[in-house]
N, C-alpha and C positions, 0 to 999 in steps of 0.2 A: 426143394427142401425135403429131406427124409426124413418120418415119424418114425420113432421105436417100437416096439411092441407094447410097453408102456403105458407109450402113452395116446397110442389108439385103442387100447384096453380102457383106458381113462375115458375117452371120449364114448367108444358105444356104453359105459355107465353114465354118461351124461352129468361126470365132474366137471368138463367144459363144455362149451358152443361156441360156433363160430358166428360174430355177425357181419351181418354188410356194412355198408356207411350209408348213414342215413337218408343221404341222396335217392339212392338206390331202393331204401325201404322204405320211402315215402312214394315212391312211384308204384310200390303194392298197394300202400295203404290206402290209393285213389281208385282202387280196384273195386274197394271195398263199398256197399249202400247199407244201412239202416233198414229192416222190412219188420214192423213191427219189434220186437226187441232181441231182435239177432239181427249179426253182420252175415251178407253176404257177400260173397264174392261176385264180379260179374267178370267172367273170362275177358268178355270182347273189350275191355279198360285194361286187361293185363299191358306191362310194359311191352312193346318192342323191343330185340336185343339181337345184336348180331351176332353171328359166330363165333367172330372173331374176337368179341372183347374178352376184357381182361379187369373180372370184378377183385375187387379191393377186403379183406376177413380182419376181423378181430378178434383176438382171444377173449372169451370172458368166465371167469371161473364162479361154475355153481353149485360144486361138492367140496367137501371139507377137503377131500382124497388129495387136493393139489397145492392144497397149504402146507403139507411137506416134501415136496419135490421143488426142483431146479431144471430149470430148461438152460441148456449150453446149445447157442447158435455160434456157428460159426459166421464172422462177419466179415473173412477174404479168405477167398478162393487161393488155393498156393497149392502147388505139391509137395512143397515141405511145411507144412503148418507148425506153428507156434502157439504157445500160450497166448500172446498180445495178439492169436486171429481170432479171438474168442472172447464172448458175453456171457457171463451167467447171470439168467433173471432170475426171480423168485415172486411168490403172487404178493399181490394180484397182478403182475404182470404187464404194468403200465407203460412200462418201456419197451417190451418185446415190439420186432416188427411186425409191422401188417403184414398181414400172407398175402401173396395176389396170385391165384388162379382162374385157368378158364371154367372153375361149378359155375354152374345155374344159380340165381342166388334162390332162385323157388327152392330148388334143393334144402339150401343151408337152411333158407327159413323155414320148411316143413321138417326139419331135422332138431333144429333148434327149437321152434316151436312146440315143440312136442315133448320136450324137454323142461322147459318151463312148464308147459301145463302138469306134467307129473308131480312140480314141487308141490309143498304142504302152501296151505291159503295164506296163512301169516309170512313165508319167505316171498310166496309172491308177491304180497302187498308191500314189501321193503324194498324187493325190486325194482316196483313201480315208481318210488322214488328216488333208486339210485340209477336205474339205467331204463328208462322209458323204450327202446328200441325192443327190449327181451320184455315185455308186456305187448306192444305191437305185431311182434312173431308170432307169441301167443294166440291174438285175436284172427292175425290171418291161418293159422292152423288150426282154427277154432272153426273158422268161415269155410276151408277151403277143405274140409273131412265132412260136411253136414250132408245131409241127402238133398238130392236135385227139387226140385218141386212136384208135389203131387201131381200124376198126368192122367189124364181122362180117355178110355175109350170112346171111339166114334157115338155109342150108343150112352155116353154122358157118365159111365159109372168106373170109379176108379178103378183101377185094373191091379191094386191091391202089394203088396210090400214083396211080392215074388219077383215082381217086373222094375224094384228100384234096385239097384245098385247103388251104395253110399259111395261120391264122391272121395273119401277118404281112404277106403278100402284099395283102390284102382291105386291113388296116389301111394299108400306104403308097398305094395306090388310094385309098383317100378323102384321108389327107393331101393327096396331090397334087391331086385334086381341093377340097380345102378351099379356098373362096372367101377367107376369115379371113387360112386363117397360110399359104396359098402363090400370093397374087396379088402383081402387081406393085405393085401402089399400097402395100401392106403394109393390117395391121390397126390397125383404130384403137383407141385406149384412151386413159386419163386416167392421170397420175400422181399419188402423193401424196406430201411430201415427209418422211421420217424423219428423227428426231434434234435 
């Protein structure tokens, strides 16, 4: 599927996000302990995932920006295409297909997540009751950007904020470097269509 300029313009304003299924985002979310009153992450819980697979996205709209546009899929491939190869959705977007690419869903969720957290506290909290999955992204990009734990020199005394590097910091460093989900051309994937 090819994005437009668009509306990958849309997306790094963080008018949409992509999510997983929540299959998928509950096998982060066990990643996840409790240490006094923050989440953190524990790497060695992260899922397993092969190369090869082929994670499953959903559109969900979280800027005003996309309540006046139309997404046209095309839904058969032809060399001579027609009107009848064609869907116009509109938001929210219930119908569009699911995307399926080979991203990392870490990716999408650290993309996504980060995305959520910028909103104002009151959209979050309406959020929280409309789509529980964009609150979960949240917390694991909440979890997964915090500094490592205090480490102690040999001689017992901490070796002080010059020697931590934030967890977070490393993480938007590769994003940004991700060839995938931060080039211009955008990423490619297939959809399939639900329902």
């Amino acid at each position: 599927m090819t994005v437009g300029a668009s509306l990958r313009g849309m997306f790094n304003k963080n008018d949409f996000v992509l999510v997983p299924e929540r299959e998928v985002l509950d096998r982060y979310m066990d990643a996840l302990e409790e240490e006094g009153l923050r989440l953190v992450a524990k790497r060695e819980k992260f899922p397993s995932l092969n190369e090869t697979d082929v994670f499953k996205y959903e559109l969900v709209v979280l800027g005003k920006a996309m309540h006046s546009i139309a997404l046209c899929v095309q839904d058969n491939i032809s060399e001579h295409p027609t009107a009848s190869d064609f869907t116009i959705h509109t938001t929210p977007f219930k119908n569009l297909p699911i995307f399926k690419s080979h991203v990392r869903p870490h990716f999408v969720i650290f993309h996504s997540g980060k995305a959520v957290g910028d909103l104002d506290y009151q959209t979050i909290k309406e959020w929280d009751s409309q789509d529980p999955r964009l609150i979960d992204m949240w917390k694991l990009y909440t979890a997964w950007i915090q500094k490592p734990p205090s480490t102690e020199d040999e001689g017992g005394e901490d070796k002080g904020d010059e020697d931590k590097e934030p967890l977070g910091r490393e993480l938007r460093s590769r994003f940004e470097k991700s060839p995938t989900l931060n080039s211009k051309s955008g990423g490619q994937g297939e959809q399939e269509r639900v329902g």
